[in-house]
C-alpha beads as a LAMMPS data file, in Angstrom:
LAMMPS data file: protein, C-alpha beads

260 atoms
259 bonds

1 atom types
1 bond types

-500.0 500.0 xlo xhi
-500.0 500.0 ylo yhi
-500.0 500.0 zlo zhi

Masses

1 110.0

Atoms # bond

1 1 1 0.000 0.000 0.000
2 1 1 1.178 3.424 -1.048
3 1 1 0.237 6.484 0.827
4 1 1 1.111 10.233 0.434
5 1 1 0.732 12.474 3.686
6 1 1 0.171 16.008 2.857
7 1 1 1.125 18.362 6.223
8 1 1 1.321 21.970 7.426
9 1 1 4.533 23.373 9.269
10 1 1 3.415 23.544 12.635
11 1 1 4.809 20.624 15.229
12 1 1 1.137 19.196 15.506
13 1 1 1.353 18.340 11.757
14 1 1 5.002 16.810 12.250
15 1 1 3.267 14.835 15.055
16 1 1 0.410 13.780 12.360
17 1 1 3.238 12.513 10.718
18 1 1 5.368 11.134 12.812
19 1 1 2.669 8.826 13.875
20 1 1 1.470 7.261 10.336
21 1 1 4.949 7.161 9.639
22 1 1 5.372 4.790 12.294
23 1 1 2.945 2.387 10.541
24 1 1 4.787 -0.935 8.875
25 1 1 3.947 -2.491 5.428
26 1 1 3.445 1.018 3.950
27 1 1 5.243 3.140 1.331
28 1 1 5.013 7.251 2.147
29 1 1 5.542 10.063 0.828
30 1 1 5.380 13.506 2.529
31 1 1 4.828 16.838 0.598
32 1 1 4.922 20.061 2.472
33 1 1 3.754 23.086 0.729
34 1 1 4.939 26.732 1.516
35 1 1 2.395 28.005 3.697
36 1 1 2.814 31.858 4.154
37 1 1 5.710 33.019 1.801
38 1 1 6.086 36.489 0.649
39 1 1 4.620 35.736 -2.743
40 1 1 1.532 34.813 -1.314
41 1 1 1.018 37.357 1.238
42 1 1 1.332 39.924 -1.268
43 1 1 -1.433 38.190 -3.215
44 1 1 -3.236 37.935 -0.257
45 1 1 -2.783 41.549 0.384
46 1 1 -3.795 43.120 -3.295
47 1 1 -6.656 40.800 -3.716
48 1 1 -8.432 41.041 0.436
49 1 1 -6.746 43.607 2.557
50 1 1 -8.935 42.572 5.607
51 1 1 -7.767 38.538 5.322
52 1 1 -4.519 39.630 4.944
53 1 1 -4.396 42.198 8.395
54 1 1 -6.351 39.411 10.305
55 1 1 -3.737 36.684 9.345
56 1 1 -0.567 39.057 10.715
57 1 1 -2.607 40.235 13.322
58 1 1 -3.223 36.404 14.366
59 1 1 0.527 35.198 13.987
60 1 1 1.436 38.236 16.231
61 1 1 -1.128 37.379 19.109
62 1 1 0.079 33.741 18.504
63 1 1 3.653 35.038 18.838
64 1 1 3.228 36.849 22.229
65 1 1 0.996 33.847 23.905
66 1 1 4.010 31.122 23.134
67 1 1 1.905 29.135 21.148
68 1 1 5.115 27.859 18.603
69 1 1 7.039 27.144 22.080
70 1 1 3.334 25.136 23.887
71 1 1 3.332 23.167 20.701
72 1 1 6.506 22.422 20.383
73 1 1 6.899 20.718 24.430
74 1 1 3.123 19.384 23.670
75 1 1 3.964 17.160 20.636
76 1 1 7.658 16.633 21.242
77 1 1 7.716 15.840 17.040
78 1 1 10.935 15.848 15.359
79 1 1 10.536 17.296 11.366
80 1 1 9.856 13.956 9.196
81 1 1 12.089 13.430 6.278
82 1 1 9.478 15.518 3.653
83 1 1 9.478 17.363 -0.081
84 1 1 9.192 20.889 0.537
85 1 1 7.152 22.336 -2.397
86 1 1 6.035 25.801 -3.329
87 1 1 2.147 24.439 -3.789
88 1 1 0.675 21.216 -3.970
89 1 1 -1.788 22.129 -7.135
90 1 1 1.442 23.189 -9.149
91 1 1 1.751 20.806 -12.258
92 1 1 5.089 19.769 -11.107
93 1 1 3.529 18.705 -8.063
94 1 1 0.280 17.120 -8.857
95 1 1 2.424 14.966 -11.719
96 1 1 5.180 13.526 -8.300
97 1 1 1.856 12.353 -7.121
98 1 1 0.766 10.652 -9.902
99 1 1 4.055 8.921 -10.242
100 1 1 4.033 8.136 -7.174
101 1 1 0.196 6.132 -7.483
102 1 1 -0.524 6.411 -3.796
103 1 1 -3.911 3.910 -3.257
104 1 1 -4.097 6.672 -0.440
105 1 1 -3.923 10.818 1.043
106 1 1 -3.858 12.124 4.328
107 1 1 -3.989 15.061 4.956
108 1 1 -3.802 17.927 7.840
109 1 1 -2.476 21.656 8.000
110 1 1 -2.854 22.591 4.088
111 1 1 -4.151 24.707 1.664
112 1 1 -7.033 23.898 -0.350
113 1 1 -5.777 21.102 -2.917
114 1 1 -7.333 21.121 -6.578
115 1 1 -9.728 17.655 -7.654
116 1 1 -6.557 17.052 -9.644
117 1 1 -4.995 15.439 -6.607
118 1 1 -8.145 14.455 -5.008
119 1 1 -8.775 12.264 -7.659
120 1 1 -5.860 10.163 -7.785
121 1 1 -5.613 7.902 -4.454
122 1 1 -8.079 4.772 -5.565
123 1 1 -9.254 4.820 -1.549
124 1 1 -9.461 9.094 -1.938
125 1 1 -7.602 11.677 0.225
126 1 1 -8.549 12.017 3.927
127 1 1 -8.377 15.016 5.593
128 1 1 -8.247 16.154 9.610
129 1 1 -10.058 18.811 10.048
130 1 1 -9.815 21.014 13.078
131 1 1 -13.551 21.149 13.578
132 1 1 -16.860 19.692 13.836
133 1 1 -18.339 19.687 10.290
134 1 1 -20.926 21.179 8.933
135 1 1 -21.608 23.459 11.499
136 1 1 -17.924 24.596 11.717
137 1 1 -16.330 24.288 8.315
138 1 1 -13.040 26.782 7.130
139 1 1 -10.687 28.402 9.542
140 1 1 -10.297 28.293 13.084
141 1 1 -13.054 25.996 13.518
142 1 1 -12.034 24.918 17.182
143 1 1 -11.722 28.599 18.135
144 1 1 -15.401 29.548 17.164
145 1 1 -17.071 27.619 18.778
146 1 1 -15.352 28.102 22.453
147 1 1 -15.694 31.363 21.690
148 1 1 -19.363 31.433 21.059
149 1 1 -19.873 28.672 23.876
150 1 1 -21.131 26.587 21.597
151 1 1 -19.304 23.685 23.289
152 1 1 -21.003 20.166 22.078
153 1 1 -19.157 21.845 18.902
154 1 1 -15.779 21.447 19.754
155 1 1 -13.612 18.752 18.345
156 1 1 -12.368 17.600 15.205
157 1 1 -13.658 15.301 11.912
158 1 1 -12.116 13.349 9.999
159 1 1 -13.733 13.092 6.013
160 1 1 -12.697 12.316 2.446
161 1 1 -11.509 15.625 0.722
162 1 1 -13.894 17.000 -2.342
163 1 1 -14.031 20.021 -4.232
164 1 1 -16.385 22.175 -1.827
165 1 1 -14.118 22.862 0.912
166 1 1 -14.655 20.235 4.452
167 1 1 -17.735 18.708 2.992
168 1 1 -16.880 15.627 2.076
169 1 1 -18.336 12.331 3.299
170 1 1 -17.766 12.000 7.657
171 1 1 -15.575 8.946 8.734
172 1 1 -15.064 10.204 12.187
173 1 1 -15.580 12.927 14.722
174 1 1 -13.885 13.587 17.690
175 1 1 -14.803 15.578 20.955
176 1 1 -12.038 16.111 23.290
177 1 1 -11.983 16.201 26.880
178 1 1 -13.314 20.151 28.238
179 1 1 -12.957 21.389 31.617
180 1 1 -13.232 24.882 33.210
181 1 1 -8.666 25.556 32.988
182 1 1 -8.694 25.008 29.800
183 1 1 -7.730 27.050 27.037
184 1 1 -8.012 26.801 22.971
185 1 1 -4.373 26.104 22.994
186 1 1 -5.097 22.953 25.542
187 1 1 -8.149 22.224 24.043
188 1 1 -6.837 22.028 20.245
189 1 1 -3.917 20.262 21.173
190 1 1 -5.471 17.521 22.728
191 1 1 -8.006 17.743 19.835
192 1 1 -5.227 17.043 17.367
193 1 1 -3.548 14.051 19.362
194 1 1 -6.675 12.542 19.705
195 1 1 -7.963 13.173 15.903
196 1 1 -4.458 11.681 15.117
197 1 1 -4.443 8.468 16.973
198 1 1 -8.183 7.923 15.305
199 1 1 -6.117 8.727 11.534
200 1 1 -4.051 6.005 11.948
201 1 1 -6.474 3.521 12.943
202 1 1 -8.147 4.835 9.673
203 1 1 -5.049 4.029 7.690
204 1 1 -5.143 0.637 9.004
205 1 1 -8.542 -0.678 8.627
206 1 1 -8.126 0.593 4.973
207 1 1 -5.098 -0.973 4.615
208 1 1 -6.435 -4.129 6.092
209 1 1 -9.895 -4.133 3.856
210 1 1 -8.224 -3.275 1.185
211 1 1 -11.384 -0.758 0.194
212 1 1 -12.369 2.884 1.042
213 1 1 -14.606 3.404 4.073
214 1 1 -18.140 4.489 3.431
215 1 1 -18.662 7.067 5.912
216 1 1 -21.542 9.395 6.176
217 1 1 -23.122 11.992 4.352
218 1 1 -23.093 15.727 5.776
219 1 1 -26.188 17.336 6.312
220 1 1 -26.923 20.737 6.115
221 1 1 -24.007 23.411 4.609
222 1 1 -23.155 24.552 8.180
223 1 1 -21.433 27.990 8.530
224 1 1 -18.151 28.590 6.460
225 1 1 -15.629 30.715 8.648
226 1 1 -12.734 32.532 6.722
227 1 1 -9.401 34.708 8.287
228 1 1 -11.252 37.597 7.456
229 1 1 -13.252 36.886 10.543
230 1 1 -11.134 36.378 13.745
231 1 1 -10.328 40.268 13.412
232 1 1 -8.059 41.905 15.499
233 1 1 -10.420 42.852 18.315
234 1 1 -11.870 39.571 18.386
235 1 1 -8.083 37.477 19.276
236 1 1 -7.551 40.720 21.337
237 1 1 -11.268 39.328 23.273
238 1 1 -10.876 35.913 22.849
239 1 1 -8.768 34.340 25.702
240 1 1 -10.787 36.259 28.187
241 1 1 -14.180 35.520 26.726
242 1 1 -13.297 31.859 26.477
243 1 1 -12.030 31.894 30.023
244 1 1 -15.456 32.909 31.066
245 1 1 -17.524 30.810 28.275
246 1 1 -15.700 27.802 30.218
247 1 1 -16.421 28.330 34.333
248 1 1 -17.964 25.710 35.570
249 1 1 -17.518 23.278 32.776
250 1 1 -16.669 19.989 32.622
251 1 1 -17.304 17.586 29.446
252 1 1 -16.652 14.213 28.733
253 1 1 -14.310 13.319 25.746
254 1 1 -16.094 11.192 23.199
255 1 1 -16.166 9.681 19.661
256 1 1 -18.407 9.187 16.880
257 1 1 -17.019 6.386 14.151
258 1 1 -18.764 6.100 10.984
259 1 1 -17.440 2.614 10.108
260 1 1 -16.360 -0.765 12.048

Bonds

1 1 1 2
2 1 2 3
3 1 3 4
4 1 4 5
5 1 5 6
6 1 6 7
7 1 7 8
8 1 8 9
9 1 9 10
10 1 10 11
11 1 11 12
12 1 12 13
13 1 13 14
14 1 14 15
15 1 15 16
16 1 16 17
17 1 17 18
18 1 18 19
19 1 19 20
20 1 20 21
21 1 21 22
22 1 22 23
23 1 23 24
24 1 24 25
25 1 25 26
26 1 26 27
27 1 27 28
28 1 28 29
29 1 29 30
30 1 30 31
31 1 31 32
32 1 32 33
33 1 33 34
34 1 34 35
35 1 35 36
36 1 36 37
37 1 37 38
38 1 38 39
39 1 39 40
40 1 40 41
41 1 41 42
42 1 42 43
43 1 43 44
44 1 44 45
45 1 45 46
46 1 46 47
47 1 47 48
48 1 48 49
49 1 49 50
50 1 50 51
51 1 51 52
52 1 52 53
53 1 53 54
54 1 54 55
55 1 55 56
56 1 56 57
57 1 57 58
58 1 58 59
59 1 59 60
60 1 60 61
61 1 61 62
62 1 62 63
63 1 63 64
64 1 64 65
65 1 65 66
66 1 66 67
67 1 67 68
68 1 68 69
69 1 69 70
70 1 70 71
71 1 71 72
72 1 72 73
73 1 73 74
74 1 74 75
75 1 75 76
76 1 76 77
77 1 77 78
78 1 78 79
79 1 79 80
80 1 80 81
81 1 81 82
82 1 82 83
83 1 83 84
84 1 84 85
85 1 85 86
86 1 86 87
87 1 87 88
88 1 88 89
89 1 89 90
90 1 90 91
91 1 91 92
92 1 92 93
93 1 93 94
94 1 94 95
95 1 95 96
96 1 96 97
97 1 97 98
98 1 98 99
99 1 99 100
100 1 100 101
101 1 101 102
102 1 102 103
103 1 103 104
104 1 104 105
105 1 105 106
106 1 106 107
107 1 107 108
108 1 108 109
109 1 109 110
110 1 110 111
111 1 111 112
112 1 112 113
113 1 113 114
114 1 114 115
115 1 115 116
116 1 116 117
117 1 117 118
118 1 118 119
119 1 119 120
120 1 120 121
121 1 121 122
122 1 122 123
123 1 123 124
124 1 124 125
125 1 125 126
126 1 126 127
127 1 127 128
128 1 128 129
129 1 129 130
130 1 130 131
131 1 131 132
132 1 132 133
133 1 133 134
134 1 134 135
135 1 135 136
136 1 136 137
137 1 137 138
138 1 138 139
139 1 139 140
140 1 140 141
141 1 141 142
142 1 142 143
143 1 143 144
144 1 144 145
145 1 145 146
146 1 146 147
147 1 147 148
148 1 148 149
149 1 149 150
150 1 150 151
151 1 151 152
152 1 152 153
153 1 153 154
154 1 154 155
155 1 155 156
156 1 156 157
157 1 157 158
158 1 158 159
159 1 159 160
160 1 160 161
161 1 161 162
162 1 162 163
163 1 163 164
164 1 164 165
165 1 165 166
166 1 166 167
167 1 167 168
168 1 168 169
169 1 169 170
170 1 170 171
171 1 171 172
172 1 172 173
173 1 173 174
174 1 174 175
175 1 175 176
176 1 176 177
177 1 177 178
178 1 178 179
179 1 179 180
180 1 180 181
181 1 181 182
182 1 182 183
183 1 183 184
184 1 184 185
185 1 185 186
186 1 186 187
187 1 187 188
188 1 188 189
189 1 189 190
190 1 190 191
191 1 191 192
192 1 192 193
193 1 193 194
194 1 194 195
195 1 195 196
196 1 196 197
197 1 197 198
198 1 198 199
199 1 199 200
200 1 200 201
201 1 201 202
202 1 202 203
203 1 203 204
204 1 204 205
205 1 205 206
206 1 206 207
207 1 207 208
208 1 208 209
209 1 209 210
210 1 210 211
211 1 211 212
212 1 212 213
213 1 213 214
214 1 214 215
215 1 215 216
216 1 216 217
217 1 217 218
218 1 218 219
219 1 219 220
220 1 220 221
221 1 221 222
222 1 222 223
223 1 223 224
224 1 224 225
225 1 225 226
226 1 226 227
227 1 227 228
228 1 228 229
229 1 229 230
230 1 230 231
231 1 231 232
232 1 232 233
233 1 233 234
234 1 234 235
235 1 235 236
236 1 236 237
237 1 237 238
238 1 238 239
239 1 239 240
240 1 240 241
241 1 241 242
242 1 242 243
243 1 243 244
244 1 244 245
245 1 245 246
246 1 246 247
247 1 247 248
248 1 248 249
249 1 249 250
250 1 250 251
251 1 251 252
252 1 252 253
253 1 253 254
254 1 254 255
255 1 255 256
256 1 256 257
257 1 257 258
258 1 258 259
259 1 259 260
C-alpha cells in the first residue's frame, strides 16, 4: 500500500506525521507546501486587505501567547524526512503524485488542494479537520465555537476531501476532553492528538480491507468561517471571553465512528 501524507509546518502536523509514519507495510511520501511566503502574502494583500491584516494580526497574538514554544513541548515531534514544495496544485507537483500512485492521502495543516490530486488515491484523500463539520467548516473551527460557547461543537472530523471545501463524506468525529482551565491552545492540542491516533487507525482498517470506508453523508451546509473573521479585536477578546464561556464546565471526551 502506497500512501502520500500532505502536512502543514506547525509541530502538531510533524506529530500527524510522525505517527502514520510509524505504521509498517506502507510506502510514504510527505509533501509540504509553503504556507505563508512572501509571494503569497502579497497576493493575499492586493486581492483582500482585511484577510490579509487578520492573518498578521493572528501570527502576532500567537507570537506573544508562546503558542510555537506550547506546541513544540506538547507534541515533542521531530521534522519527518518531507518534499518541501512551493504548492501542492502546481503541475510539477500534482504529476510527483501521480508517479508516485498512492492507493491513499492524508492530509492535515494545508491549503485547499485542486480535484486534480483528489482524484488520484483509488481509496481518496482524507483530511483532519480542526472542527466539527458542517456546522464549523473553514478556519479556526475549534476557536469559534469556544468562543461562542457553543461547546457540544468542539472537536475535530475526519472526512474524504472533495471540491467544496470540508464537505466531504464524515468517517469520524472527535470531541475532546473540556474542563473549566482550559484554554483553545489545551483544548486544540489535545483535539489534534486525539484526531491523530483515530487517523491512523483509519489508515489501518483501509489498509487491512483493502477498500475505502463508506462514511456518512453531511447534512446541512453549516457555517463557512474565513481569516477575514477572527479580526483583530476579536483574538484581542478571545482568551478572556473563552475563560469565562468555560467556568464551571466539565465535558466528557467522546467519539463518533462512521465505520467498524
Amino acid at each position: 500500500m502506497k500512501v502520500v501524507i500532505l502536512k502543514g509546518d506547525s509541530p502538531r502536523h510533524s506529530y500527524f506525521t510522525q505517527e502514520i509514519l510509524k505504521l509498517e507495510g506502507i510506502e510514504f511520501m510527505t509533501l509540504s507546501p509553503e504556507r505563508l511566503g512572501r509571494g503569497r502574502l502579497k497576493r493575499m494583500l492586493l486581492k483582500s486587505p482585511k484577510t490579509f491584516f487578520n492573518r498578521i494580526s493572528k501570527y502576532f497574538f500567537q507570537k506573544i501567547r508562546n503558542w510555537n514554544k506550547k506546541e513544540v513541548d506538547f507534541f515533542e515531534a521531530s521534522l519527518p524526512e518531507q518534499i518541501n514544495v512551493t504548492s501542492l496544485n502546481d503541475k510539477d507537483t500534482v504529476k510527483r503524485i501521480k508517479e508516485f500512485d498512492p492507493d491513499l492521502i492524508v492530509a492535515f495543516g494545508i491549503p485547499i488542494i485542486s480535484s486534480k490530486i483528489i482524484e488520484i488515491p483509488k481509496f481518496g484523500a482524507i483530511n483532519l479537520h480542526g472542527g466539527i463539520s458542517p456546522e464549523y467548516k473553514g478556519g479556526n473551527t475549534i476557536f469559534w465555537p469556544l468562543y461562542k460557547k457553543d461547546l457540544t461543537k468542539v472537536g475535530a472530523t475526519l472526512h474524504y476531501m472533495v471540491k467544496k471545501v470540508d464537505s466531504g463524506r464524515v468517517i469520524t468525529k472527535v470531541y475532546p476532553e473540556i474542563g473549566e482551565t482550559d484554554s483553545e491552545f489545551t483544548i486544540s492540542a489535545r483535539t489534534f492528538k486525539k484526531a491523530t491516533k483515530e487517523m491512523v487507525e483509519i489508515v489501518k482498517w483501509i489498509r487491512k480491507n483493502g477498500k475505502a470506508i463508506y462514511g456518512e453523508a453531511q447534512q446541512g451546509d453549516g457555517n463557512l468561517y474565513l481569516a477575514k473573521h477572527r479580526t483583530f479585536w476579536v483574538d484581542l477578546k478571545g482568551p478572556s471571553k473563552i475563560r469565562k464561556n468555560l467556568k464551571g464546565i466539565h465535558i466528557e471526551e467522546r467519539i463518533e465512528r462512521f465505520y467498524e
